[in-house]
C-alpha positions as a Markdown table, in Angstrom:
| # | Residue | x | y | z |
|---|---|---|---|---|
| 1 | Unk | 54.3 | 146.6 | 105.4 |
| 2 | Unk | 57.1 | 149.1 | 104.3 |
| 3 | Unk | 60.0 | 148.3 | 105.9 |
| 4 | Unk | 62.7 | 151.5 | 105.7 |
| 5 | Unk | 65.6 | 150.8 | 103.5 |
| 6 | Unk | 69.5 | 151.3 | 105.0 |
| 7 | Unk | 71.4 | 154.7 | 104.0 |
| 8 | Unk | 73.3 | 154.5 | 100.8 |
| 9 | Unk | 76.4 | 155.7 | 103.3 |
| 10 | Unk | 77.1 | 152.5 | 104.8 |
| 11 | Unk | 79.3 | 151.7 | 101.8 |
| 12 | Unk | 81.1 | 148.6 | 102.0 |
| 13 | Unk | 80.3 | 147.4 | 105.8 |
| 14 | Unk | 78.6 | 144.6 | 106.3 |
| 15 | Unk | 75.6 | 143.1 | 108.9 |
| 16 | Unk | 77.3 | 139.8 | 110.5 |
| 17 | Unk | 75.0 | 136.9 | 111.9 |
| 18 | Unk | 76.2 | 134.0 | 113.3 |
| 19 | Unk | 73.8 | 131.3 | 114.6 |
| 20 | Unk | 74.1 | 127.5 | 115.3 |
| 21 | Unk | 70.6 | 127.5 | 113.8 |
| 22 | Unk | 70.9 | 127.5 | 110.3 |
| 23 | Unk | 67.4 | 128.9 | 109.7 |
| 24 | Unk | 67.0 | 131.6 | 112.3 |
| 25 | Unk | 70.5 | 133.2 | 110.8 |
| 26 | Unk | 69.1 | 132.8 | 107.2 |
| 27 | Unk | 65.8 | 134.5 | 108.1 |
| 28 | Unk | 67.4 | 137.5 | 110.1 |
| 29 | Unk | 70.6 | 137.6 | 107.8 |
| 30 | Unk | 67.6 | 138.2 | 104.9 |
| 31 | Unk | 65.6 | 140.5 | 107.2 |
| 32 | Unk | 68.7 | 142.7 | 106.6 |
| 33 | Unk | 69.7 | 142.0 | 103.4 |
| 34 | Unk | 65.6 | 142.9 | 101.8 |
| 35 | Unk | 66.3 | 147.1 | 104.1 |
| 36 | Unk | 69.6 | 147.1 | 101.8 |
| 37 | Unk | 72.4 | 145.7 | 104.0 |
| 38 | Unk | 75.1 | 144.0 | 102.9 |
| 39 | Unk | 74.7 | 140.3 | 105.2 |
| 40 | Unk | 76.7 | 136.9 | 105.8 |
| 41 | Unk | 75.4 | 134.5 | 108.0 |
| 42 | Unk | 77.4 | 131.6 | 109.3 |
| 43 | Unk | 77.0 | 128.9 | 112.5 |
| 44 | Unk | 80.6 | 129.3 | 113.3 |
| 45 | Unk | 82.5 | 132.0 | 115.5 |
| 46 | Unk | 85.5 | 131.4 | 113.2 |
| 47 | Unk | 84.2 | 131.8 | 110.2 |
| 48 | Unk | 82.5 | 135.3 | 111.6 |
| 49 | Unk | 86.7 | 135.9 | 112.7 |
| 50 | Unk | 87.6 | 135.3 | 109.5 |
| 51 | Unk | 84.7 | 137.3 | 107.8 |
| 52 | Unk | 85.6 | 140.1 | 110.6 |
| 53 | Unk | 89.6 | 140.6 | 109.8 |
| 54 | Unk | 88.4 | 140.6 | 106.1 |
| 55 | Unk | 85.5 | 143.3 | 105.8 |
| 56 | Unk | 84.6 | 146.2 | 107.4 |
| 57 | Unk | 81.7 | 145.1 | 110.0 |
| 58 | Unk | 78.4 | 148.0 | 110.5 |
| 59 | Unk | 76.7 | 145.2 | 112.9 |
| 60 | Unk | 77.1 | 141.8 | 114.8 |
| 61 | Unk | 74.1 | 140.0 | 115.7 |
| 62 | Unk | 75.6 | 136.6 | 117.6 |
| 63 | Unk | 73.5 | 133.7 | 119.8 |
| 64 | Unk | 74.7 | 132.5 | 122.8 |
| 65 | Unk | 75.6 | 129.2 | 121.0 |
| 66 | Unk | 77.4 | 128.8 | 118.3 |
| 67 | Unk | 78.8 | 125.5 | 116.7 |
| 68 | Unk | 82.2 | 125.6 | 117.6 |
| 69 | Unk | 82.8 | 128.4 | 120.5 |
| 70 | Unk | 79.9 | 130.5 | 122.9 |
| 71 | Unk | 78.2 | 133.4 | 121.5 |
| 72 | Unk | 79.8 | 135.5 | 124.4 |
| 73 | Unk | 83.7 | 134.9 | 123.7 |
| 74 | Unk | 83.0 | 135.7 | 119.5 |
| 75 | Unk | 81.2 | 139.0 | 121.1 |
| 76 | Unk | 84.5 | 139.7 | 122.8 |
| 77 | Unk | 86.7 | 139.2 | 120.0 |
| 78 | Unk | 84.4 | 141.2 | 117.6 |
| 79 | Unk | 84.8 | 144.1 | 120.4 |
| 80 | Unk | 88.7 | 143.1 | 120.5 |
| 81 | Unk | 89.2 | 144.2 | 117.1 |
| 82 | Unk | 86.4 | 147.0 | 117.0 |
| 83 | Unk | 85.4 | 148.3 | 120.2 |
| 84 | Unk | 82.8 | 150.5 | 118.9 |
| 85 | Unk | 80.9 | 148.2 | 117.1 |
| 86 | Unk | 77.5 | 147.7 | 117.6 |
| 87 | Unk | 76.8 | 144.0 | 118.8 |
| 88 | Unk | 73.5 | 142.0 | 119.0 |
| 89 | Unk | 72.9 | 138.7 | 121.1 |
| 90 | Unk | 69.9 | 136.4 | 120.8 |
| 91 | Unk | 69.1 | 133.3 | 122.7 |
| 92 | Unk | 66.5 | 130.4 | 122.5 |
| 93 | Unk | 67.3 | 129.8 | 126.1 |
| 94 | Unk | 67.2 | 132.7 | 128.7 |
| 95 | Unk | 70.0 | 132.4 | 131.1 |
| 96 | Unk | 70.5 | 135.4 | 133.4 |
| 97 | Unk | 74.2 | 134.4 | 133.8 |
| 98 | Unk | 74.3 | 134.3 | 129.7 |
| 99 | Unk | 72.8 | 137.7 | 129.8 |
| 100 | Unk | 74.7 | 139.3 | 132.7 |
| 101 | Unk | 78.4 | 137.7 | 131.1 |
| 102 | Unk | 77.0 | 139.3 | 127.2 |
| 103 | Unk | 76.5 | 143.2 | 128.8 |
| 104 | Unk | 79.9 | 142.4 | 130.7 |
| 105 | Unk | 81.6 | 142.4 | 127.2 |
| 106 | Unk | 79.3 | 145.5 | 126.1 |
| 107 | Unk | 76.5 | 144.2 | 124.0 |
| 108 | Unk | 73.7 | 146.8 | 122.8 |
| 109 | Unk | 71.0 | 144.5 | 123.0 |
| 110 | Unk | 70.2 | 141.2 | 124.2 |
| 111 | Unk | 66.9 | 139.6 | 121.8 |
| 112 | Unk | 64.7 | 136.5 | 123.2 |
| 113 | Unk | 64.2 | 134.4 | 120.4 |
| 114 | Unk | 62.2 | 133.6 | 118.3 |
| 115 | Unk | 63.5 | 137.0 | 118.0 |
| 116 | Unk | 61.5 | 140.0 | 117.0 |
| 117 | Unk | 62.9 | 141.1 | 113.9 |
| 118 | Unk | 60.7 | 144.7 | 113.7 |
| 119 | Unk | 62.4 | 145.3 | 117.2 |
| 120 | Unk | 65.5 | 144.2 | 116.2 |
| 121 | Unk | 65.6 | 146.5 | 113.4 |
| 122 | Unk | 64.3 | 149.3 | 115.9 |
| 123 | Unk | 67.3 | 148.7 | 117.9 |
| 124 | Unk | 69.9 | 148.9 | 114.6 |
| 125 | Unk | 68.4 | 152.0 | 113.2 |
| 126 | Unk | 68.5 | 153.8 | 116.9 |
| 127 | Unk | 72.4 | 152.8 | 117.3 |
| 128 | Unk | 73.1 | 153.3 | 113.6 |
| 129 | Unk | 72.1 | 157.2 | 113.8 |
| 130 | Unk | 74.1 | 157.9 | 116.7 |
């Protein structure tokens, strides 16, 4: 199957994933990278800070749990220092109260894992062209 590469105009802005799972960030951080994003994946919200103050970010896709903070405070200080952009949550374990506290914070889209990444990709291109 085909999958439709990124615009050229995304320049130097990058696709963050952060997951505690090692694998499931390395799979959907790839998933990105093969359409022509630029990706880093990590299991820690600080490293994703770090990576955040340092690069222009085009996307965050963040679990609930992370190794060293929740998925929903790294969410809020992505959308501290970028408002407008476009953050992802996925979660092995549905929570309605996880759910309900990530749209509090303004996430686009909240992924049940083992995550979709067709859909997923759906969901990027749609908020990427607006």
């Amino acid at each position: 199957m085909n999958e439709p590469k990124a615009s050229k105009d995304h320049g130097d802005r990058w696709v963050l994933v952060v997951d505690a799972d090692d694998d499931a960030a390395t799979h959907l951080a790839g998933f990105f990278s093969r359409r022509g994003f630029r990706t880093y994946h990590t299991s820690r919200g600080e490293e994703a800070m770090l990576l955040a103050h340092s690069r222009q970010l085009l996307l965050a896709i963040v679990d609930v749990s992370l190794l060293d903070m929740p998925g929903e405070a790294l969410a809020r200080r992505l959308k501290d220092i970028d408002p407008e952009l476009p953050v992802l949550m996925t979660s092995g374990d549905y929570a309605p109260e996880l759910e309900a506290a990530a749209r509090r914070v303004g996430i686009l889209y909240y992924a049940h894992k083992p995550t979709d990444h067709g859909l997923i990709g759906g969901v990027v291109d749609k908020a990427l062209r607006n």
